[in-house]
Each structure stands twice: as structure tokens, then as C-alpha cells.
Backbone as JSON, one array per atom type, in Angstrom:
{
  "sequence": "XXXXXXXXXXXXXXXXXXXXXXXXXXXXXXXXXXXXXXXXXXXXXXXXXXXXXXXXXXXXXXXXXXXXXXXXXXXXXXXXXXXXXXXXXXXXXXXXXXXXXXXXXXXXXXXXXXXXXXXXXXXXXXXXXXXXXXXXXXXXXXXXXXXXXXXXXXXXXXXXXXXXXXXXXXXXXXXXXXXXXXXXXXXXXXXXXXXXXXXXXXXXXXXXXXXXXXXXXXXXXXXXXXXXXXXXXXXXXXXXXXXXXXXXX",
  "N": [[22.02, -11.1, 7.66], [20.02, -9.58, 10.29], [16.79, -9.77, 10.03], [13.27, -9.72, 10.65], [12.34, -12.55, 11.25], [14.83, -13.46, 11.52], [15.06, -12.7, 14.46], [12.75, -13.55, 15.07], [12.82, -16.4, 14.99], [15.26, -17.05, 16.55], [14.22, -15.72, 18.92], [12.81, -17.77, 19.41], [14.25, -20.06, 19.54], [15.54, -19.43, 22.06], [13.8, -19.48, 23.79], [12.92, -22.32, 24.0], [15.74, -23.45, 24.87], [15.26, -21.3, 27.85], [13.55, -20.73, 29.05], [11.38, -21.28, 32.22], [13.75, -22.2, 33.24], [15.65, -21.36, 36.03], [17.91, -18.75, 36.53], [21.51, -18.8, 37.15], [23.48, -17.24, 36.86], [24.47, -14.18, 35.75], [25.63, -11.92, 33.7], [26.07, -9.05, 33.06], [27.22, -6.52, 30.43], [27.79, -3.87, 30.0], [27.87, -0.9, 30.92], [25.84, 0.65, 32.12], [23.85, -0.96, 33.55], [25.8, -2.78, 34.61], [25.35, -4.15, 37.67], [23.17, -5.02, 37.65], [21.59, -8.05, 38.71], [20.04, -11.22, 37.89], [20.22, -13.55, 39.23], [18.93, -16.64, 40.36], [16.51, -15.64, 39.58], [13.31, -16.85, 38.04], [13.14, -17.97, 34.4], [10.81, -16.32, 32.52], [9.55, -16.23, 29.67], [10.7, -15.76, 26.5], [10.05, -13.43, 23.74], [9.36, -12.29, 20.71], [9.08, -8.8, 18.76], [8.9, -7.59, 16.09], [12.16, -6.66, 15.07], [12.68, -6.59, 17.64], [13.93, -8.26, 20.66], [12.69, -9.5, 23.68], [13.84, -10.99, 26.57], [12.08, -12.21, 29.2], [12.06, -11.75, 32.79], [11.31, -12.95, 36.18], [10.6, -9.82, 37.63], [11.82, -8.17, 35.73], [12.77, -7.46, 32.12], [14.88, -8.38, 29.83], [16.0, -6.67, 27.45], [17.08, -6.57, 23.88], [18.18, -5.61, 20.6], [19.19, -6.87, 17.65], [20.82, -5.01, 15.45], [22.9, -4.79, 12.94], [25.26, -6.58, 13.09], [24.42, -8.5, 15.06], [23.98, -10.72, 17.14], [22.51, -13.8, 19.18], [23.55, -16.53, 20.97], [23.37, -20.2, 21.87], [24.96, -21.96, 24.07], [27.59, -21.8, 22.69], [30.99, -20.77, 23.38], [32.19, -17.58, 23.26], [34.46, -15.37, 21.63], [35.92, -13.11, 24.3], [35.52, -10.22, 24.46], [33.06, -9.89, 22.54], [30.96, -10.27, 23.89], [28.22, -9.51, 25.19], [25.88, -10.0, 26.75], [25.62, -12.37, 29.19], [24.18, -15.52, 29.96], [23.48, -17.99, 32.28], [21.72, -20.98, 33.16], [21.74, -23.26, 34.64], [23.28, -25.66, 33.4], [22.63, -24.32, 30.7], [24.02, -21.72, 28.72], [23.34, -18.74, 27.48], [24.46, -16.4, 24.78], [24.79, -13.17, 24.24], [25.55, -11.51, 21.55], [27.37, -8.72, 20.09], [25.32, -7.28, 20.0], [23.18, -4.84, 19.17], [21.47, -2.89, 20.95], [20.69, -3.17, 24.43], [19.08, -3.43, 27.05], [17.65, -3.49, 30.48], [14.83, -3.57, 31.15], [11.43, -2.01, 33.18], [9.26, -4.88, 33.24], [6.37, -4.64, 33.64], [6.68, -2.62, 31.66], [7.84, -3.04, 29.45], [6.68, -3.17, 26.42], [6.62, 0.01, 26.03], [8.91, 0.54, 24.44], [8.53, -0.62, 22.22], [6.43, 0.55, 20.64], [5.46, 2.19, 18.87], [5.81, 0.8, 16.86], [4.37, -0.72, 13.78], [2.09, -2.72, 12.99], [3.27, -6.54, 13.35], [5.06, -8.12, 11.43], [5.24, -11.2, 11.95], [3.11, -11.27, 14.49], [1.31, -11.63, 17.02], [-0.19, -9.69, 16.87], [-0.69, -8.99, 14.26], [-1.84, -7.42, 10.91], [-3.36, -6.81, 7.98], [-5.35, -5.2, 6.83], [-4.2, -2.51, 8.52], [-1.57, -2.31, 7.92], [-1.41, -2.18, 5.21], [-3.17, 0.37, 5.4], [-1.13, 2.05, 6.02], [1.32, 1.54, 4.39], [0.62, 2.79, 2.1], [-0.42, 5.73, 2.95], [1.48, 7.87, 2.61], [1.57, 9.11, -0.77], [3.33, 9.64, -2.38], [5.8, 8.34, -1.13], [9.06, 7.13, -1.89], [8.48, 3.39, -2.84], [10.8, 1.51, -1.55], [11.3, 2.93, 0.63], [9.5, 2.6, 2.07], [8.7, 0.36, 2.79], [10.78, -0.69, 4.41], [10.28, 1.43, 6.7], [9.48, 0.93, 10.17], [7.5, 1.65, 11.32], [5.24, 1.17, 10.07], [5.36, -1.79, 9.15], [6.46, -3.83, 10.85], [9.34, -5.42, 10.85], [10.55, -6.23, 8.34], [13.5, -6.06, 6.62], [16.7, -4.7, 4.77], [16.78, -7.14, 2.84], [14.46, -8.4, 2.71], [12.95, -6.06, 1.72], [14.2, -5.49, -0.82], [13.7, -8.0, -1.94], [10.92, -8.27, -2.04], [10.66, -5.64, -3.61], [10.92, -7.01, -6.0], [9.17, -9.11, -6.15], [6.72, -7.98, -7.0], [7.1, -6.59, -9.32], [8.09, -3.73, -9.42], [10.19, -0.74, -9.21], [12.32, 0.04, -6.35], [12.45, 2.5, -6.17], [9.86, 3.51, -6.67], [6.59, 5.21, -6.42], [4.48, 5.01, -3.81], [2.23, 4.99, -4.28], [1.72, 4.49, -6.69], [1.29, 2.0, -6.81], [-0.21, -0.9, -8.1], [-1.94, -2.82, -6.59], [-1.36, -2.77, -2.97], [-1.89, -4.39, -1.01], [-1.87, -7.08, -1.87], [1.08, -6.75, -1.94], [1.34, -6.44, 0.88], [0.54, -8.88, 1.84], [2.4, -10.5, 0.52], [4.47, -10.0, 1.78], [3.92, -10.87, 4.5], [3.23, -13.34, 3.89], [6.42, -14.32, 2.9], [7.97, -13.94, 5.34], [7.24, -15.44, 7.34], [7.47, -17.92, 5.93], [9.98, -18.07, 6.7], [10.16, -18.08, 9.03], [11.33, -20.02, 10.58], [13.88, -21.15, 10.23], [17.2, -21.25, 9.03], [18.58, -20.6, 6.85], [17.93, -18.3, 4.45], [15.16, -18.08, 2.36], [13.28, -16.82, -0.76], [12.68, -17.62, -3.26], [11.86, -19.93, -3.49], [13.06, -22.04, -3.55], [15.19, -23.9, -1.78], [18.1, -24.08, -2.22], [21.47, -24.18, -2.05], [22.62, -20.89, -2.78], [20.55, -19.93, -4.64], [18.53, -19.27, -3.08], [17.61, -16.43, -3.36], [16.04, -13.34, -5.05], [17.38, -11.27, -6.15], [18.6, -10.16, -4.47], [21.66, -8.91, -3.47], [22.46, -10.17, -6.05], [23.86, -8.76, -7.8], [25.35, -7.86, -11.12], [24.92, -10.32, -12.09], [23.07, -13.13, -13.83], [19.11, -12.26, -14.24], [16.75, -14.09, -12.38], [14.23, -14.64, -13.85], [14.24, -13.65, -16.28], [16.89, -13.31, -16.89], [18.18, -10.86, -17.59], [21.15, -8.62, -16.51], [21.61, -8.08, -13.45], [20.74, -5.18, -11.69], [22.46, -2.91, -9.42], [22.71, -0.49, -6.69], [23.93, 2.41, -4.4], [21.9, 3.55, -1.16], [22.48, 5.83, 0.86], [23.34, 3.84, 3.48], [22.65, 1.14, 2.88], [22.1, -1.13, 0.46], [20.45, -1.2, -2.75], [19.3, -3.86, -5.32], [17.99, -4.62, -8.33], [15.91, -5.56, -11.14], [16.43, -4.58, -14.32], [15.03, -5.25, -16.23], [12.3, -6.52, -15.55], [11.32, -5.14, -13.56], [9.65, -1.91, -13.3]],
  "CA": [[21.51, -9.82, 8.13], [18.75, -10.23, 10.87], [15.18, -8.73, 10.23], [12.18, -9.9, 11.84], [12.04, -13.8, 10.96], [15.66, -14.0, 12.36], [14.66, -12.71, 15.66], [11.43, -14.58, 16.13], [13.46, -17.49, 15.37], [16.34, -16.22, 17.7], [13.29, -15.86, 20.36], [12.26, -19.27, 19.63], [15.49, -21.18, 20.55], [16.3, -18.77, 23.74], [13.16, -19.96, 24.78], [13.55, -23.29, 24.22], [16.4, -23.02, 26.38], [15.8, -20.89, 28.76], [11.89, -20.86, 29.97], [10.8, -21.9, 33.42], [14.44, -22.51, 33.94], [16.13, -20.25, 37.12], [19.17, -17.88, 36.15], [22.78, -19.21, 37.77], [24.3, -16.46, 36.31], [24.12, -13.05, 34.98], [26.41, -11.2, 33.43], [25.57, -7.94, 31.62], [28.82, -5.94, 30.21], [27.02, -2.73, 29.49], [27.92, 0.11, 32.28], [24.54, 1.29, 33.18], [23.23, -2.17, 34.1], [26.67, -3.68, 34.89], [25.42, -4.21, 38.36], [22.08, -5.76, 37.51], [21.99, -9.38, 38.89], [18.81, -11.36, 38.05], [20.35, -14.82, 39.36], [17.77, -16.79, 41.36], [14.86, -15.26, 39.13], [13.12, -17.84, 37.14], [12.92, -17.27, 32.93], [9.12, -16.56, 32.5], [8.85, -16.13, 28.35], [11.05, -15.11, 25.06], [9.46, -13.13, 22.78], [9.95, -11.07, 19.66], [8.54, -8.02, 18.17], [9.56, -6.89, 14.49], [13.33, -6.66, 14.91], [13.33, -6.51, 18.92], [13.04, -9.57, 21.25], [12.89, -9.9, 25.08], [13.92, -12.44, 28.04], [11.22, -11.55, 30.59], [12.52, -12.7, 34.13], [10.52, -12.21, 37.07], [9.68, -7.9, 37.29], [12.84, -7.54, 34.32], [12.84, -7.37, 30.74], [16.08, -8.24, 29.13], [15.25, -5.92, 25.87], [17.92, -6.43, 22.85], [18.21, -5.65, 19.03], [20.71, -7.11, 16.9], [20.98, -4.54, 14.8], [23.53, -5.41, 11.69], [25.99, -7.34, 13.61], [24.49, -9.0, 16.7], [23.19, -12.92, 17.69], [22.42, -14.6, 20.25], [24.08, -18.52, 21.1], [23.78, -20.97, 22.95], [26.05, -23.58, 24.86], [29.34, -21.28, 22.1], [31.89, -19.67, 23.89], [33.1, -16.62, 21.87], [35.52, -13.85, 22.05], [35.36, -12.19, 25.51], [35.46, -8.56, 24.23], [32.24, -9.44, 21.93], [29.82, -11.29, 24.6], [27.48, -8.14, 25.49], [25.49, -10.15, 27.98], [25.89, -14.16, 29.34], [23.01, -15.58, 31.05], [23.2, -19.41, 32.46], [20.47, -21.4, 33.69], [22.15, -24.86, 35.32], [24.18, -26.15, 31.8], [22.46, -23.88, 29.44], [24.7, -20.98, 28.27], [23.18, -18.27, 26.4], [25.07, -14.87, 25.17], [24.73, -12.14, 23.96], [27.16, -10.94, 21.2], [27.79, -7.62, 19.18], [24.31, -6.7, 20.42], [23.06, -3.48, 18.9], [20.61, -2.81, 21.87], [20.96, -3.99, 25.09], [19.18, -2.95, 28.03], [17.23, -3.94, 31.39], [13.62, -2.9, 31.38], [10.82, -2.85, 33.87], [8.54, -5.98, 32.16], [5.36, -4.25, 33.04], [6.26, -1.1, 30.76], [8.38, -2.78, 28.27], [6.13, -2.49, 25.61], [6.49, 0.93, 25.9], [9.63, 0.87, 23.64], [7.84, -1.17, 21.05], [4.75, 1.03, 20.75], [5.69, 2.92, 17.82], [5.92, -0.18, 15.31], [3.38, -0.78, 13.21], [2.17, -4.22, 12.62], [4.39, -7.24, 13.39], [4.82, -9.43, 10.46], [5.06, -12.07, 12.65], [3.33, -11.29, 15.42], [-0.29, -12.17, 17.02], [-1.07, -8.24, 16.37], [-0.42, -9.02, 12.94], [-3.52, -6.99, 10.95], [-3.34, -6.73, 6.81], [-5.33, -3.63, 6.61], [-4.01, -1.2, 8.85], [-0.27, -2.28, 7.2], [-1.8, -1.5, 3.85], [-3.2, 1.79, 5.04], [0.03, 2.83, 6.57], [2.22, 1.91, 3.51], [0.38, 4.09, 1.08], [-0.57, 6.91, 3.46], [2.07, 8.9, 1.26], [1.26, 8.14, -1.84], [4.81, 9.64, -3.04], [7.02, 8.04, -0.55], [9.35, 5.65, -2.41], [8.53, 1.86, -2.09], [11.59, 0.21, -0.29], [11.64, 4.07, 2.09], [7.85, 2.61, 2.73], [8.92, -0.98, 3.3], [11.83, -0.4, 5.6], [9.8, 2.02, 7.71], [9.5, -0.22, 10.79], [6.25, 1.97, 11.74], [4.29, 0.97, 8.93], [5.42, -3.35, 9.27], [7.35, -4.54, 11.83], [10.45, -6.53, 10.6], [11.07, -6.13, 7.28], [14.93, -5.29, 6.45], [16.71, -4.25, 3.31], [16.6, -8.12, 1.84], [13.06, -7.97, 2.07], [12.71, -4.87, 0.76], [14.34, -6.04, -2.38], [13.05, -9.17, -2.92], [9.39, -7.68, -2.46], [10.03, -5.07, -4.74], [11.22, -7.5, -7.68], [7.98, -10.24, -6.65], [5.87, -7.32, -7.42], [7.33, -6.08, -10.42], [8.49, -2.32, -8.82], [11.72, -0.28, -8.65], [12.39, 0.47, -5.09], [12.34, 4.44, -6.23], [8.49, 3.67, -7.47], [6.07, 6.14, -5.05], [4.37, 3.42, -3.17], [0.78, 5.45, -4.83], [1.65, 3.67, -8.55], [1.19, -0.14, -6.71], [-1.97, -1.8, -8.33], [-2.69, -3.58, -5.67], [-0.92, -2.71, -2.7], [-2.51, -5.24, -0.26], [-1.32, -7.86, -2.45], [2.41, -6.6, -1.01], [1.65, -6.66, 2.18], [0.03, -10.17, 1.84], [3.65, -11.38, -0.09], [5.46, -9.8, 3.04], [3.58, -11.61, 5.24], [3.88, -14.79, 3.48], [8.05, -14.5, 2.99], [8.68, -13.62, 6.63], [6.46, -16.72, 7.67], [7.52, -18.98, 5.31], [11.2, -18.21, 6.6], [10.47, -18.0, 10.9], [11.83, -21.24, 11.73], [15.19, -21.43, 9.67], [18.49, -19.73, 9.7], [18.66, -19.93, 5.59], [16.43, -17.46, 4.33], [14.58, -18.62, 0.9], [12.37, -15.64, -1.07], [12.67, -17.96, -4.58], [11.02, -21.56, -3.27], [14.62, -23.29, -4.18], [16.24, -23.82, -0.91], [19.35, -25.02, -2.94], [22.49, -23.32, -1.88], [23.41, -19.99, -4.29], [19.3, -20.36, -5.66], [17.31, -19.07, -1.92], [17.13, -15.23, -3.36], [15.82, -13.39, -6.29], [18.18, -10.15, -6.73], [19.7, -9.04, -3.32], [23.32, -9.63, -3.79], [23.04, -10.84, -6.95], [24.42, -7.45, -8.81], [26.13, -8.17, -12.11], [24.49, -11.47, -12.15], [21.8, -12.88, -14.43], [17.93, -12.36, -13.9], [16.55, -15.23, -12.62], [13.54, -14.88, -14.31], [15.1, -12.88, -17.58], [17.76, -13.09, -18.05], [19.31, -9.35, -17.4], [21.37, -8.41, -15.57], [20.69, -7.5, -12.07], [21.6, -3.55, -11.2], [22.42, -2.23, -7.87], [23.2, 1.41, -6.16], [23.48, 2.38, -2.64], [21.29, 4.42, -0.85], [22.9, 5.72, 2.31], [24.18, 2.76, 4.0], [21.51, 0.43, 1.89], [22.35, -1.37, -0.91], [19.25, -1.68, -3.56], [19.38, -4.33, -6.4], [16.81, -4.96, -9.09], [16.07, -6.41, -12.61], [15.82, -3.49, -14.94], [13.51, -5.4, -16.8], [11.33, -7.22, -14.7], [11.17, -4.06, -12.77], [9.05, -0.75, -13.83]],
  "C": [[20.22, -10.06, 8.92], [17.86, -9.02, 10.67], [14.58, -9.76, 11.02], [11.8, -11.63, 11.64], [13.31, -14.19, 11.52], [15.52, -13.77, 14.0], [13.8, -13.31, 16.22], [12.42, -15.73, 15.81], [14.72, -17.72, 16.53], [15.45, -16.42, 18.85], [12.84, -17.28, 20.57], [13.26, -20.26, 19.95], [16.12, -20.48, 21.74], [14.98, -19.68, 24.19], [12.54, -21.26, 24.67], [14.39, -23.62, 25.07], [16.53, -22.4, 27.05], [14.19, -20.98, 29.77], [11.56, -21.79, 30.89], [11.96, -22.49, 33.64], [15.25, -21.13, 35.2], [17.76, -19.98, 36.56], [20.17, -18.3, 37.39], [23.81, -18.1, 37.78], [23.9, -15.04, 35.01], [24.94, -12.11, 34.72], [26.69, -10.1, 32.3], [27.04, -6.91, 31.59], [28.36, -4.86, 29.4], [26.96, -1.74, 31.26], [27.15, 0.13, 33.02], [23.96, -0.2, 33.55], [24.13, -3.51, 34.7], [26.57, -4.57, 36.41], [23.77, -5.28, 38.74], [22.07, -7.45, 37.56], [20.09, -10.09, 39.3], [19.26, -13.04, 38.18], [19.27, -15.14, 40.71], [16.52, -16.52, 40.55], [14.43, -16.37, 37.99], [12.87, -16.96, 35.56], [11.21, -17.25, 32.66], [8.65, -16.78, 30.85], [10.35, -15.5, 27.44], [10.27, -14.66, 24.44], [10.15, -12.36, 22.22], [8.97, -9.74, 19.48], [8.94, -7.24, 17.19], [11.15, -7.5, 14.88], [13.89, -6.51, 16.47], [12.69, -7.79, 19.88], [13.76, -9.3, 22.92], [12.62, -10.85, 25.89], [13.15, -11.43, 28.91], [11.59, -12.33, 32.02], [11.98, -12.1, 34.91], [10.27, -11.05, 36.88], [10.41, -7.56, 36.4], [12.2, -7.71, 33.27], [13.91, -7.49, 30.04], [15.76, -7.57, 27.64], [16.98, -6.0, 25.2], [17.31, -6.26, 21.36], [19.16, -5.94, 18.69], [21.19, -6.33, 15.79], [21.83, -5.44, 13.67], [24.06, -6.72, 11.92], [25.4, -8.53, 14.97], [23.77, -10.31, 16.47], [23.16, -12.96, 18.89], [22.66, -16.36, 20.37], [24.03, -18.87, 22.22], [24.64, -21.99, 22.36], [28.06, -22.74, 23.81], [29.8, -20.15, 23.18], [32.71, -18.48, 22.63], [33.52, -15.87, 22.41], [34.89, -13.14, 23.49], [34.43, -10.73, 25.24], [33.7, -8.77, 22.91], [30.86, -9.93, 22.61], [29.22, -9.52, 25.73], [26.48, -8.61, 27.11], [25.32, -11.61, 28.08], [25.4, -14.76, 30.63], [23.18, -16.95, 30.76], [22.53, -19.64, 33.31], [20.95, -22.62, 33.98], [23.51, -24.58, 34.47], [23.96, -25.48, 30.38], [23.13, -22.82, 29.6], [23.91, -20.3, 27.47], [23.8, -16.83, 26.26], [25.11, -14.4, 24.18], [25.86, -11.15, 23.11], [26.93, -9.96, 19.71], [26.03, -7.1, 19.08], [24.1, -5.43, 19.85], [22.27, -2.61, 20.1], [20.6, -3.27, 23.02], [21.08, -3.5, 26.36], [18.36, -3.41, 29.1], [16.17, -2.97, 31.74], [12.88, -3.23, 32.98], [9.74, -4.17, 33.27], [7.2, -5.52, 31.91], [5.33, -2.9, 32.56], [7.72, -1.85, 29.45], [8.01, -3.07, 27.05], [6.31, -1.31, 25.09], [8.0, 1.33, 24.32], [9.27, 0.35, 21.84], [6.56, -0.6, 20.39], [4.65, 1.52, 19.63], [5.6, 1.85, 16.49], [4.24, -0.39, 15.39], [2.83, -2.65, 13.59], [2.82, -5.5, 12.4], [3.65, -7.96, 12.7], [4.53, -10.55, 11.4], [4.28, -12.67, 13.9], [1.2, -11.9, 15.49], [-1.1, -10.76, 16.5], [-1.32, -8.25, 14.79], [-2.33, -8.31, 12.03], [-2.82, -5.99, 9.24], [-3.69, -5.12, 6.63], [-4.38, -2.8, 7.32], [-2.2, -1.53, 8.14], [-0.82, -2.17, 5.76], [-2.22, 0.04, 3.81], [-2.07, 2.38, 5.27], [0.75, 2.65, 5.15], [1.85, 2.55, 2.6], [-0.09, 5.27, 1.76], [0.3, 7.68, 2.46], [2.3, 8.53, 0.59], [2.79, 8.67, -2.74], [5.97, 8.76, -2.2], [7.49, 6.85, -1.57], [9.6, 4.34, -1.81], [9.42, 1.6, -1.41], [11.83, 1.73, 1.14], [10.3, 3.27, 2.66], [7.95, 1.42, 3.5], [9.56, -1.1, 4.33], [11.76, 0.35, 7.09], [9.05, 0.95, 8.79], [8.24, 0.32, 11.78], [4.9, 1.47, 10.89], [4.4, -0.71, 8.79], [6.53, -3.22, 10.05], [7.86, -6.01, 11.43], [10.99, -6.84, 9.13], [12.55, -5.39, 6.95], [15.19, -5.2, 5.1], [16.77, -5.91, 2.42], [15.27, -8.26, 1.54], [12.41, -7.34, 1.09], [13.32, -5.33, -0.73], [13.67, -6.63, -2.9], [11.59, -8.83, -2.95], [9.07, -6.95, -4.07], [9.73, -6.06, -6.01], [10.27, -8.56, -7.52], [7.16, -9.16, -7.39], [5.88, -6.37, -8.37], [8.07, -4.13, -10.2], [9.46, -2.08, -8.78], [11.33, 0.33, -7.29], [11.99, 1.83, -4.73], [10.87, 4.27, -6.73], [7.53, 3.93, -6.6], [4.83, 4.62, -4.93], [2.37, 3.87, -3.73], [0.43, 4.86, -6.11], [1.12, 2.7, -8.06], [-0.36, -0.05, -7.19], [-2.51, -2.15, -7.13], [-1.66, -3.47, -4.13], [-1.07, -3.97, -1.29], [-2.3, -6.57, -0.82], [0.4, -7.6, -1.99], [2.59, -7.19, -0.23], [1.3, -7.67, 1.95], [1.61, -11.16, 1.25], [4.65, -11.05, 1.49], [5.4, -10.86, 4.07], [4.45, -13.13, 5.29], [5.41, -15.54, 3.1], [8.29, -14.45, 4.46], [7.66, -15.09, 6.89], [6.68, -17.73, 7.56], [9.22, -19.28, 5.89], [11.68, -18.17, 8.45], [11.27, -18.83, 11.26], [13.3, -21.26, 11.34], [15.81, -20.12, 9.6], [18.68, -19.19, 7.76], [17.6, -19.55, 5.05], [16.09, -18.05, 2.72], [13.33, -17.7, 0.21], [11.95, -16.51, -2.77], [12.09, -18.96, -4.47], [11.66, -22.22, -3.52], [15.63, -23.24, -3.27], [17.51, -24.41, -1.47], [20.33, -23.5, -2.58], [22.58, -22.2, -3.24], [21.42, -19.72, -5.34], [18.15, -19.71, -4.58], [16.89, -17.03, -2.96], [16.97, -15.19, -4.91], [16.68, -12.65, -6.97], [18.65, -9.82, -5.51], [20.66, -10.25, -3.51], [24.01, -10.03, -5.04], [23.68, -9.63, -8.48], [25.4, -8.34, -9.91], [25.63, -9.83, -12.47], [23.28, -11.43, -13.42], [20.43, -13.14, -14.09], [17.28, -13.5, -13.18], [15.31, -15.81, -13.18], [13.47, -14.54, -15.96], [15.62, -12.87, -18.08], [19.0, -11.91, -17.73], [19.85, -9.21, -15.94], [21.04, -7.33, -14.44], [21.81, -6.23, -11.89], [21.82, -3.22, -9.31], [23.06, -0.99, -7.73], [23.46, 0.77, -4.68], [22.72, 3.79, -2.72], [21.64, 4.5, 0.13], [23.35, 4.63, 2.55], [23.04, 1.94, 3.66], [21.84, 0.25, 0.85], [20.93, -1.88, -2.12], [19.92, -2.67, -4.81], [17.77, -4.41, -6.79], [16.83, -5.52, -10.68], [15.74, -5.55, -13.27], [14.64, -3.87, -16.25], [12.33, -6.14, -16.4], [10.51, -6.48, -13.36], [10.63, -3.06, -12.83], [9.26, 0.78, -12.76]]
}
């Protein structure tokens, strides 16, 4: 599931291959921009921001999100019908597939779609307080609604949101006004999305061992891994919560 540590890493191997090399080929498969041809323009930068990352090419912006489903590969050929947009630079191949987002900015206003997020975990804006005042501003909202709000941290998704709640002892439904220390959160957020930028397997437990990287997402009907009990889960809307009902308050 990509949040904001799979995209900066995502941004960090496009631009690996693709920076300060010149576009051969451009092929966007999205109506309104089907006509958009940025071959000839050199790649100037990749970047991310929370859960959205852009190829900047000369005056463009290639802006995508991968929402649930989407990646980005290089040098693989995949299914026609799922390659959203397929940009080569000589021999490098990179494309664009099951894209949730996926559109052709100008570069000096595309910021403007990013303006609204809060604080990128990852990012150089990155700034402890004001993501501590934002997640308790309402001191009823419940924790993982507070976590997930992508105005208040930029890049946190629902595995996060789990495994936060259960480092910090919290049910997801617990108004984000109970936390002791809520700045102690954001400081664990930080330090999971950080600790997990560069790699594709995510690790929230410190035991990269296959079946051993998480603490409770996924692991419903399972036992604790600090407890013992077993781990509960619901859904919430299209959100699945787990937690440890006793390691949990």
C-alpha cells in the first residue's frame, strides 16, 4: 500500500533514472493531455511530497499519485491497458501504471496542488511543532481520523496509522485530546517513515525478518506481539483498523 516513504522512494529511483537525461519518448494515455509531447525536453528533478511526487521537465510538471493501486517501473514492460503514462530517455523506460492521479502541470504553479498538506514527513519542510499543533487542534477528533488527515502530516496511510496507534499505547477511536504526550507521536511518525524511505519492505517492529516487519496491521486473529492477545480488527469505511485490546486503551 503506498504512503509517503513509498513515494519518496518511488521519487528516488525515477530520479536516478531519469535526471539530466532528455525525453525520447512520451506517451501519456489520459485524454486531456493525450496530446502533450515533452520529447526533446531534458528531466530537470523528481521529487515527492507526502503521497504526491513530480517529474519536472523543462516549463512541465508530470504530477501523479498512486493512490491504492498505482507504481511506477522501470526498464518492466506491463500490460498495455494498465501503463497510464511511458516516458523514455535513450534505454531508460519508465511507466506509469494504475496511476491514481495523473496530470500535466505548469512547474512554476505546481505547488499549488500541494499547498493544502500539512507537514511532509519526509520532506525539507518537515517542522515537529506545527504537526503537533495541527493533530490536536480538535481535541475530540479520533486518533487514526487525525493521523490519516493528510493536512495535519503529509504521508501517513492507514498502516501507519495503526502501527502508531499500537507504539503509543491508543485505540484508533481515542480523541487525539487523551494523548499524554502528543509530540512524542509525531516524533515516532517521523522516525517510522524515515527509517523506511529507502526500501520497498516496510519494517514498524525493528525485525526485518519476513512475516515479523509489522506490529498489528494485518495481523487480525493473530497473537500480540508484545502480549500475547489477540489482535482485533473492524472496518471503517473503506479502512481497515487493527489493534491489541490490551496493549491498547
Amino acid at each position: 500500500m503506498p504512503e509517503g516513504d513509498t513515494v519518496f522512494h518511488t521519487a528516488a529511483v525515477l530520479a536516478t533514472a531519469l535526471t539530466g537525461k532528455t525525453l525520447t519518448r512520451c506517451d501519456i494515455r489520459v485524454p486531456r493531455y493525450a496530446e502533450v509531447d515533452l520529447r526533446g525536453q531534458r528531466v530537470d528533478e523528481v521529487i515527492s511530497r507526502g503521497k504526491h511526487l513530480f517529474i519536472r521537465v523543462g516549463s512541465a510538471s508530470i504530477h501523479s499519485h498512486l493512490k491504492m493501486e498505482g507504481s511506477w517501473r522501470i526498464g518492466q514492460r506491463v500490460a498495455n491497458h494498465r501503463a497510464r503514462i511511458i516516458l523514455e530517455a535513450g534505454s531508460v523506460r519508465a511507466t506509469g501504471v494504475d496511476l491514481g492521479v495523473l496530470e500535466v502541470l505548469d512547474r512554476d504553479r505546481d505547488g499549488e496542488v500541494v499547498a493544502h498538506l500539512g507537514p511532509d514527513l519526509l520532506g525539507d519542510d518537515w517542522d515537529p511543532a506545527v504537526a503537533t499543533a495541527r493533530l490536536i487542534a480538535d481535541a475530540r477528533r479520533p486518533l487514526a481520523s487525525a493521523l490519516l488527515d493528510q493536512t495535519v502530516m503529509a504521508g501517513i496511510g492507514n498502516v501507519y496509522c495503526n502501527e502508531l496507534c499500537f507504539v503509543v499505547g491508543r485505540l484508533p477511536t481515542t480523541p487525539v485530546g487523551d494523548l499524554n504526550n502528543p509530540g512524542r507521536l509525531v516524533s515516532r511518525a517521523r522516525e517510522m517513515l524515515w527509517a523506511n524511505r529507502l526500501r520497498w519492505s516496510r519494517c514498524t517492529t525493528g525485525d526485518t525478518r519476513q512475516g515479523r516487519q509489522l506490529w498489528v496491521y494485518g495481523r487480525a486473529g493473530l497473537p500480540c506481539r508484545r502480549c500475547g492477545t489477540t489482535v482485533a480488527s473492524d472496518r471503517n469505511g473503506e479502512r481497515i483498523r487493527f489493534w491489541c485490546p490490551s496493549c491498547q486503551r
